[in-house]
Backbone as a chain_set.jsonl record, in Angstrom:
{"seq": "XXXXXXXXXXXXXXXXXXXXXXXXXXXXXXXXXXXXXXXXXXXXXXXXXXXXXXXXXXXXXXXXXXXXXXXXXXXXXXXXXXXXXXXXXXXXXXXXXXXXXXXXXXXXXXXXXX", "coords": {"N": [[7.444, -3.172, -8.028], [6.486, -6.518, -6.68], [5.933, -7.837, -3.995], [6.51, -11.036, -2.185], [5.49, -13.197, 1.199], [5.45, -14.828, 3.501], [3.567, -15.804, 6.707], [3.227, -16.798, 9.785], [1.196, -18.374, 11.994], [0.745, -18.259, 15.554], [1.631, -20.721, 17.717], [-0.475, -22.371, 20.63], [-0.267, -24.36, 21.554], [2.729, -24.131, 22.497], [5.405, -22.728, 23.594], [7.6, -21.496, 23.187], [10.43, -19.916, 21.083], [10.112, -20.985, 18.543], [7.657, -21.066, 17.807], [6.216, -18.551, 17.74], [4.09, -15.942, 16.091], [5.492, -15.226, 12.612], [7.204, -13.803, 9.909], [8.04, -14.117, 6.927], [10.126, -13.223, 4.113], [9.416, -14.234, 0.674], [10.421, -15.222, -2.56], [9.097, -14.803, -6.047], [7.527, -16.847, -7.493], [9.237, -17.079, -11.242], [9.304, -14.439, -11.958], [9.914, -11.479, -13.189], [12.034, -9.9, -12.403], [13.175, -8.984, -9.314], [11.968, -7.289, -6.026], [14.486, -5.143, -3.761], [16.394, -6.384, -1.103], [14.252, -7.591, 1.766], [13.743, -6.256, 5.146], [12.225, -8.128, 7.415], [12.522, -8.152, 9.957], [11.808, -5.492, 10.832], [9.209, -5.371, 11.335], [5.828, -5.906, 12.327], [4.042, -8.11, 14.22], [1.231, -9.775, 15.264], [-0.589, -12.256, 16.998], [-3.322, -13.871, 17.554], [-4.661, -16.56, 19.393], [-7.522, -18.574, 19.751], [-9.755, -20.916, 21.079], [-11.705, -21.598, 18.709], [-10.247, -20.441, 16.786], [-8.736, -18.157, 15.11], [-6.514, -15.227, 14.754], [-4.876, -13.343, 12.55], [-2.284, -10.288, 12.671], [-0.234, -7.924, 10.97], [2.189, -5.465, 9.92], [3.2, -2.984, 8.063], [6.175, -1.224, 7.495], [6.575, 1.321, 4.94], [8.505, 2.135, 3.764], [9.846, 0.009, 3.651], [9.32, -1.506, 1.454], [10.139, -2.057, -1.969], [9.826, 0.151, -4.346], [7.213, 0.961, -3.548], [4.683, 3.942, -3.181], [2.882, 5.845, -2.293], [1.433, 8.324, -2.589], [2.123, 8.551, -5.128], [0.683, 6.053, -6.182], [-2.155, 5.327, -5.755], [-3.436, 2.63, -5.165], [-2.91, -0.743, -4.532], [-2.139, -4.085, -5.104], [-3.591, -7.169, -3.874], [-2.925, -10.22, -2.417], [-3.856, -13.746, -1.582], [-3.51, -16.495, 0.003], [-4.543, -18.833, 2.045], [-3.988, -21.213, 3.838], [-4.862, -24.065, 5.634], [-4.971, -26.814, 8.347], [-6.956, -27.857, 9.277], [-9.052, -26.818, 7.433], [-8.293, -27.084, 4.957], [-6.825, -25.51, 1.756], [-7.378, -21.519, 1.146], [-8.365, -19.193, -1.3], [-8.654, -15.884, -2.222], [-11.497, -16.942, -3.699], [-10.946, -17.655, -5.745], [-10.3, -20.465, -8.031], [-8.613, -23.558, -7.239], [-6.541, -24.046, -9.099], [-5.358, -21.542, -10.151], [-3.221, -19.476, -11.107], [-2.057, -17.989, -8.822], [0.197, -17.381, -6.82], [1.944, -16.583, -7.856], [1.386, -15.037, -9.705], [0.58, -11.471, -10.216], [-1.655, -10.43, -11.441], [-3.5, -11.301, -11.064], [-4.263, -10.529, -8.034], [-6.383, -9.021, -5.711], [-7.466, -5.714, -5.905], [-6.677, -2.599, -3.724], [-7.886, 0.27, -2.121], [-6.167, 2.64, -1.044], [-6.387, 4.926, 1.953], [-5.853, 8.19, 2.961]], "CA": [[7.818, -4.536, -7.686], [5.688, -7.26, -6.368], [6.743, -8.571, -2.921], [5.106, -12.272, -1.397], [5.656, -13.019, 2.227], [4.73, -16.063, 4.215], [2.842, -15.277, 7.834], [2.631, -18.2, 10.449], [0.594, -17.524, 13.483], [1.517, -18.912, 17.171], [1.027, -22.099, 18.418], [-0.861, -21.938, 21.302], [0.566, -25.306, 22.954], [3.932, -24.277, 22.529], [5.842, -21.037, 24.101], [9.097, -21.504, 22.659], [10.596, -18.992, 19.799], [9.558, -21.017, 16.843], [5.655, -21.094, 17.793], [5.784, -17.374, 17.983], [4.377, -15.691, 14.58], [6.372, -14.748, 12.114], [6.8, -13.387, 8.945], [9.402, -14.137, 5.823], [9.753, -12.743, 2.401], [9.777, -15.004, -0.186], [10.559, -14.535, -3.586], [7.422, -14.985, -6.279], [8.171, -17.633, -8.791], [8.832, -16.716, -12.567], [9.188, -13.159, -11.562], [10.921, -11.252, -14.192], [12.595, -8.837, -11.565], [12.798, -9.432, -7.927], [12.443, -6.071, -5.377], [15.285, -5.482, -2.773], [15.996, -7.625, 0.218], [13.379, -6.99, 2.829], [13.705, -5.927, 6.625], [11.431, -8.498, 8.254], [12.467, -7.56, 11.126], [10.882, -3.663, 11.104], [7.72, -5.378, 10.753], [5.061, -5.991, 13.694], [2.962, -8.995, 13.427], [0.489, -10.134, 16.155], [-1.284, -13.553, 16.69], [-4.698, -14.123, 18.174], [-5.955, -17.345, 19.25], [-9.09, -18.776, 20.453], [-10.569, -22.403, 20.54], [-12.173, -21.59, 17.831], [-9.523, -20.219, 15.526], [-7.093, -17.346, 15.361], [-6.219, -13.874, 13.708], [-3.553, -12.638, 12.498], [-2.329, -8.832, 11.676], [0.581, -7.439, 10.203], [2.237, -3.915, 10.043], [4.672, -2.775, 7.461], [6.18, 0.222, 7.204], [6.377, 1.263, 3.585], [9.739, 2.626, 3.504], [10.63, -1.182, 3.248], [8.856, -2.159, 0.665], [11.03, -1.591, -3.153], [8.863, 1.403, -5.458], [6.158, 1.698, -2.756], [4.858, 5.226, -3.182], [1.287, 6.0, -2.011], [1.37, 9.08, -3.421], [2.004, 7.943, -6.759], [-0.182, 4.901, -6.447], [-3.054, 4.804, -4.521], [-4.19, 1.618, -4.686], [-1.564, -1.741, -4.33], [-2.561, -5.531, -4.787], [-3.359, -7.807, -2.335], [-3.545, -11.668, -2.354], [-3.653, -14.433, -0.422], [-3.244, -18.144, -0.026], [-4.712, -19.207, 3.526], [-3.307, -22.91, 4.198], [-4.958, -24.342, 7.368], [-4.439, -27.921, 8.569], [-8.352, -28.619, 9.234], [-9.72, -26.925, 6.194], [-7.307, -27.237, 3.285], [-6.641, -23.798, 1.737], [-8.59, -20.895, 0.952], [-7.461, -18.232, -1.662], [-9.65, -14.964, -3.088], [-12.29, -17.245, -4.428], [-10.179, -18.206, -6.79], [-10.211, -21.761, -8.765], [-6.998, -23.642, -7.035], [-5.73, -24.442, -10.703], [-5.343, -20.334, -10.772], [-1.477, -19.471, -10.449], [-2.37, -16.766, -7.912], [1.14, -17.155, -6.158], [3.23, -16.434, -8.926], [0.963, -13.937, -11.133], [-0.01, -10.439, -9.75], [-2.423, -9.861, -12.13], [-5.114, -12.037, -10.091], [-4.371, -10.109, -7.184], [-7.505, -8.276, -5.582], [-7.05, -4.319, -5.356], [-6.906, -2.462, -2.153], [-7.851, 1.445, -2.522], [-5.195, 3.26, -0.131], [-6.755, 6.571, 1.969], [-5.412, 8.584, 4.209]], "C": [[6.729, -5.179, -6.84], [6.421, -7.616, -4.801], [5.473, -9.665, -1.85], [6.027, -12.476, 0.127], [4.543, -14.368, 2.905], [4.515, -15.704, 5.615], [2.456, -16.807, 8.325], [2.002, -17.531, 11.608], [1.315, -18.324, 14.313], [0.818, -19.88, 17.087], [0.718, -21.864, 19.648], [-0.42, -22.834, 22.431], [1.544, -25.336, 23.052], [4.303, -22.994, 22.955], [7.114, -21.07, 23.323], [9.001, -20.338, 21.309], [10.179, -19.626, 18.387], [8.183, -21.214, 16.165], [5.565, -19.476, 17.982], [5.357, -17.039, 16.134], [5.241, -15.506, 14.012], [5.92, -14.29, 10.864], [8.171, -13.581, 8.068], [9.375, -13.965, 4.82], [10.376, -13.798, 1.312], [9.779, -14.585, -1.781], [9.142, -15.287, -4.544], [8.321, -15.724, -7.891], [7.983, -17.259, -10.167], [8.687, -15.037, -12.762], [10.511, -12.418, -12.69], [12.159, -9.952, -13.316], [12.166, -9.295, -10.4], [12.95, -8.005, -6.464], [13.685, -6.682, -4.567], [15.052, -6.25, -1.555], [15.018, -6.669, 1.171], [13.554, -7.222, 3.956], [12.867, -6.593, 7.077], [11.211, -8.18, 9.511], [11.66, -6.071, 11.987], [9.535, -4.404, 11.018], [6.938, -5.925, 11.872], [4.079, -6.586, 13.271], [2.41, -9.268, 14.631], [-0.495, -11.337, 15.885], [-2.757, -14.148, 17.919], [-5.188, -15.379, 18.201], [-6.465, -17.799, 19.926], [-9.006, -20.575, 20.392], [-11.116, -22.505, 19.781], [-11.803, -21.031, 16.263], [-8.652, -19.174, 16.071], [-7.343, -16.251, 14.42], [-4.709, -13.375, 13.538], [-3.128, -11.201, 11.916], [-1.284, -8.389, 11.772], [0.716, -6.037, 9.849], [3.215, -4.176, 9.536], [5.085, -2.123, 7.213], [6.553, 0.224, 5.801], [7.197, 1.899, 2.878], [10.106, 1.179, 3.35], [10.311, -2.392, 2.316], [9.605, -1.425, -1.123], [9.413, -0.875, -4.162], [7.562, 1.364, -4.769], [6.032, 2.998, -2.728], [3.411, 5.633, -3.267], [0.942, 6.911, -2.436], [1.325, 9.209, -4.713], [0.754, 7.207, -7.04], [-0.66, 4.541, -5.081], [-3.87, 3.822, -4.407], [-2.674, 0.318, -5.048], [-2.605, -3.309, -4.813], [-2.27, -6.409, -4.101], [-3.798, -9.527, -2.724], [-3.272, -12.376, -1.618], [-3.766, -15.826, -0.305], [-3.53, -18.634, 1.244], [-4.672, -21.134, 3.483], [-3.895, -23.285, 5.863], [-5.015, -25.755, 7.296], [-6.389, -28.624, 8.963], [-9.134, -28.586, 8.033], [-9.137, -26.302, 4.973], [-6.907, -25.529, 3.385], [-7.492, -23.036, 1.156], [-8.158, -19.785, 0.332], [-8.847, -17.528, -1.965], [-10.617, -15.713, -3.865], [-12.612, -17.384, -6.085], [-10.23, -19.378, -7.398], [-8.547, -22.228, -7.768], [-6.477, -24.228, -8.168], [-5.458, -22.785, -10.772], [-3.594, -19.868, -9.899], [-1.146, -18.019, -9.574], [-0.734, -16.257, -6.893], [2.24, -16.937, -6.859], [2.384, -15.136, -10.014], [0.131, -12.788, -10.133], [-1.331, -9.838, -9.638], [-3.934, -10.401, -11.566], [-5.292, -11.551, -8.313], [-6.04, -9.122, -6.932], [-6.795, -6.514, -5.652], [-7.608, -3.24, -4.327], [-6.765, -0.732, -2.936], [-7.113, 2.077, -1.396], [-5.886, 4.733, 0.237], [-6.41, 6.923, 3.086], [-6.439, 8.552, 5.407]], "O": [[6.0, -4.386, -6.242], [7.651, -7.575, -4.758], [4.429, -9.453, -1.234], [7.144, -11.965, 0.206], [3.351, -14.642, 2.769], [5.523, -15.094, 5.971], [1.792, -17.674, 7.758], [2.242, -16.41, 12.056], [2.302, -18.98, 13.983], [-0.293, -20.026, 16.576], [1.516, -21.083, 20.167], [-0.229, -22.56, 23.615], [1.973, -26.335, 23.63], [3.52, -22.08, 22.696], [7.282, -19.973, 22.791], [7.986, -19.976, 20.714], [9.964, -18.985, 17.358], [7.722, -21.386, 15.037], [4.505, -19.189, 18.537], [5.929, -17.552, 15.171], [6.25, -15.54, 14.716], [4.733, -14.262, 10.539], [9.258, -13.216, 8.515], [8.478, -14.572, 4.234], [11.567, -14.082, 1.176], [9.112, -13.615, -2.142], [8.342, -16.073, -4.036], [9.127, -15.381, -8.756], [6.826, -17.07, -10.542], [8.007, -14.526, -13.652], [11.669, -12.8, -12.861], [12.992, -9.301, -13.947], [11.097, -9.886, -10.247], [14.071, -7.837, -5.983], [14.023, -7.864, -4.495], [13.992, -6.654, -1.076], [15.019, -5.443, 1.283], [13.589, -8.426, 4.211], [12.078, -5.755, 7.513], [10.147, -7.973, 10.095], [11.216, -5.804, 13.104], [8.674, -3.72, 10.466], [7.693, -6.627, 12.544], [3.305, -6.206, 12.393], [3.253, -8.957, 15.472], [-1.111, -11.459, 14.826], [-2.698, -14.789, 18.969], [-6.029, -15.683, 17.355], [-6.069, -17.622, 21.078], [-8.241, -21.248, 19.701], [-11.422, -23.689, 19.643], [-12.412, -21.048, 15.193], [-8.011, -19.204, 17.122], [-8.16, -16.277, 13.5], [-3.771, -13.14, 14.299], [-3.541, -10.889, 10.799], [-1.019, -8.301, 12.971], [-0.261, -5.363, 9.521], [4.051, -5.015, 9.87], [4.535, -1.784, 6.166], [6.88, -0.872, 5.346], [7.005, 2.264, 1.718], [11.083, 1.193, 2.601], [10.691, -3.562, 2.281], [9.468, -0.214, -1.297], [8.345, -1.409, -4.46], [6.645, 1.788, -5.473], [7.028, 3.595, -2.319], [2.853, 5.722, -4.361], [-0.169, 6.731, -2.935], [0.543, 9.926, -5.337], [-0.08, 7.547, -7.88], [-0.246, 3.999, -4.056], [-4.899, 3.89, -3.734], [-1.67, 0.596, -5.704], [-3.833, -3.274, -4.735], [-1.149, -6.663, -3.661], [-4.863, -9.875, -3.234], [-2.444, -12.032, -0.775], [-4.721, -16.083, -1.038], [-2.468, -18.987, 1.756], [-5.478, -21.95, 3.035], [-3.451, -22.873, 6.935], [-5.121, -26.16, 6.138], [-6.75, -29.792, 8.824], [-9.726, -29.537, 7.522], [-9.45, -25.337, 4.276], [-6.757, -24.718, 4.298], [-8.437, -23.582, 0.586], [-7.492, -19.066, 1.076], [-9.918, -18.134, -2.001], [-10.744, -15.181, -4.968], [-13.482, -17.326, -6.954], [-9.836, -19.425, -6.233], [-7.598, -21.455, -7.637], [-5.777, -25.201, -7.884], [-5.246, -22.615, -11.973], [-3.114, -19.927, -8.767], [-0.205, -17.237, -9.715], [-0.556, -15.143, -6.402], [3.386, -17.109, -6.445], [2.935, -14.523, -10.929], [-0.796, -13.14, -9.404], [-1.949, -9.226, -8.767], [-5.074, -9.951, -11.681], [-6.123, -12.008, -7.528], [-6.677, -8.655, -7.876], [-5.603, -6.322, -5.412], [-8.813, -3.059, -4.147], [-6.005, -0.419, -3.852], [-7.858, 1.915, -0.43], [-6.03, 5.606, -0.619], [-6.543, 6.262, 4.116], [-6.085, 8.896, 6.534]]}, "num_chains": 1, "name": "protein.A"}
């Protein structure tokens, strides 16, 4: 199963709970199967920023991800859609006509090692 996931970072002029990161699983449009619901909550995200930008990093354990099995399959796909408010968005060097948020198959692949 495929699973997409939207990641906001912190606002840096705001303290309140809805400028803190976050993270929410969204479902992936046109998806002929959809994995089980996902535990956002088990998941540990951290938000870095600067005057000059920001980082963000993400921890998921992999018991909560549906037919994750690193053993089986050691490598996963990874993509990404970066949306920023100064400079538009920025995907895998991708075409933005390329339906990268709905099709797997344009995902990059990530080699998994212990």
């Amino acid at each position: 199963f495929c699973h997409r996931f939207l990641l906001t970072p912190a606002d840096p002029r705001h303290s309140n709970q809805a400028t803190r990161p976050s993270v929410v699983w969204l479902p992936i449009h046109r998806a002929k199967a959809h994995p089980n619901p996902v535990d956002t909550s088990r998941f540990e995200i951290a938000c870095d920023t600067q005057p000059g930008g920001w980082s963000l990093s993400l921890f998921m354990p992999g018991d909560t991800l549906t037919g994750y099995d690193p053993k089986e399959y050691s490598r996963i796909g990874v993509g990404f859609i970066l949306f920023d408010n100064e400079f538009g968005s920025i995907s895998q060097q991708l075409p933005d006509d390329f339906p990268v948020m709905e099709d797997p198959s344009l995902w990059a692949a990530v080699d998994l090692i212990e």
